[in-house]
C-alpha positions as CSV (number, residue, x, y, z in Angstrom):
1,X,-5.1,14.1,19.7
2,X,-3.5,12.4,22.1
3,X,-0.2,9.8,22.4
4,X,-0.8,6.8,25.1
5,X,1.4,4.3,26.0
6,X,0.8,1.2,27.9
7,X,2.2,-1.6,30.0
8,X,4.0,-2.6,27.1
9,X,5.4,-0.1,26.2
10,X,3.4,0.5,22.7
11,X,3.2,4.4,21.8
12,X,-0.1,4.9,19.9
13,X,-1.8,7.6,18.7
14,X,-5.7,8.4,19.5
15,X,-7.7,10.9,17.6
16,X,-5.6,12.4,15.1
17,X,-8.5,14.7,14.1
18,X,-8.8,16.6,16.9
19,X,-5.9,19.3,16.5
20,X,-7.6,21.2,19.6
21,X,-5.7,18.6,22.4
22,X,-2.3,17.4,22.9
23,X,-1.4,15.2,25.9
24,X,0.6,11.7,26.4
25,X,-1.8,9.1,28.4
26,X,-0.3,6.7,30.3
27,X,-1.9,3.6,31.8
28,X,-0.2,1.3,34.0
29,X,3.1,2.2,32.8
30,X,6.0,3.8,34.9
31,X,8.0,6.9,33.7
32,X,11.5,5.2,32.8
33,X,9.1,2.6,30.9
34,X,7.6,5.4,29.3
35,X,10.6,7.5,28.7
36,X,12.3,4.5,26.9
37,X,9.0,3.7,24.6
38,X,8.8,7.5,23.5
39,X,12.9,7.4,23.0
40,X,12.6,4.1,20.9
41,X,9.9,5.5,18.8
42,X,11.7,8.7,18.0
43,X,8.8,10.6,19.4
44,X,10.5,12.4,22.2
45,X,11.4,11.8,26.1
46,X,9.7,12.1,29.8
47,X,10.2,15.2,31.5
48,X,9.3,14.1,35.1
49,X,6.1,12.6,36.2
50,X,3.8,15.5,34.6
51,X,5.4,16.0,31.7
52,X,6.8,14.8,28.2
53,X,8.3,17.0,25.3
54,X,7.5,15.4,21.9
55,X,9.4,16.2,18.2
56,X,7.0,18.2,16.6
57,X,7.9,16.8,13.1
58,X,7.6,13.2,13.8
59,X,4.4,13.6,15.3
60,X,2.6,15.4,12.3
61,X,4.2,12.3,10.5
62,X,2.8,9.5,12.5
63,X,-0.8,11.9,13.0
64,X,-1.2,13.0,9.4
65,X,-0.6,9.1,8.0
66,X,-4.2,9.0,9.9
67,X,-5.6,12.2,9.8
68,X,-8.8,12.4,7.4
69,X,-10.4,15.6,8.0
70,X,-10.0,18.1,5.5
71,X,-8.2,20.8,6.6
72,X,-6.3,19.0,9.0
73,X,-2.7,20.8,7.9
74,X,-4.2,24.0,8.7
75,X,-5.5,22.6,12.3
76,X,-2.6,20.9,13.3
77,X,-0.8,24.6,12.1
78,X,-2.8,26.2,14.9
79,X,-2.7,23.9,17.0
80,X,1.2,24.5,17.1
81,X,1.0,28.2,16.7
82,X,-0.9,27.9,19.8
83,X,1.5,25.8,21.9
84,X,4.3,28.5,20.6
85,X,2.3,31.6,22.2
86,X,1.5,29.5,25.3
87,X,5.4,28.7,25.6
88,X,5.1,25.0,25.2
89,X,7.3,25.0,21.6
90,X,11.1,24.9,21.8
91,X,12.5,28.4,20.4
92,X,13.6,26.3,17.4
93,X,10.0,25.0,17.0
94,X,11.6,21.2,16.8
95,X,9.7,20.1,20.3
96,X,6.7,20.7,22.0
97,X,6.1,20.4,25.5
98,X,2.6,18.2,26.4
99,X,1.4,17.2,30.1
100,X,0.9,13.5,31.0
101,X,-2.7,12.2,32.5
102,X,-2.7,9.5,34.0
């Protein structure tokens, strides 16, 4: 799954499913544009060019609400269990730190 956010300044989410990914895409956006759409939608703030750190809890919101695999709670689980051994989720498991493609 993956966030994106555009020129203006929409944050969507792509591919719910797919609890194997987690990046923020941004297209033709600059990083205080981006910071401010992420802030505004209570999904989490820029951290530099190459990085964003997202609320873990309001993204399983906004994914699950589209999610239609079954099993996806247990994928979306591990997926976070492996951003925690990889040292990408907060010590209080509230945020998750993604990288930014461009």
């Amino acid at each position: 799954m993956y966030l994106s956010i555009a020129t203006g300044e929409i944050v969507s989410l792509h591919q719910a499913d797919d609890c194997t990914r987690l990046h923020l895409a941004l297209q033709g956006i600059a990083i205080d544009g981006a910071d401010a759409a992420l802030r505004r939608a209570g999904l989490g703030e820029m951290r530099g060019h190459d990085g964003a750190i997202l609320e873990v809890a309001a993204l399983r919101e906004l994914a699950e609400r589209v999610a239609t695999e079954s099993g996806w709670s247990e994928a979306w689980d591990a997926m976070i269990r492996y951003a925690g051994r990889k040292g990408w989720l907060s010590d209080d498991g509230r945020t998750v730190e993604v990288h930014v493609e461009r």
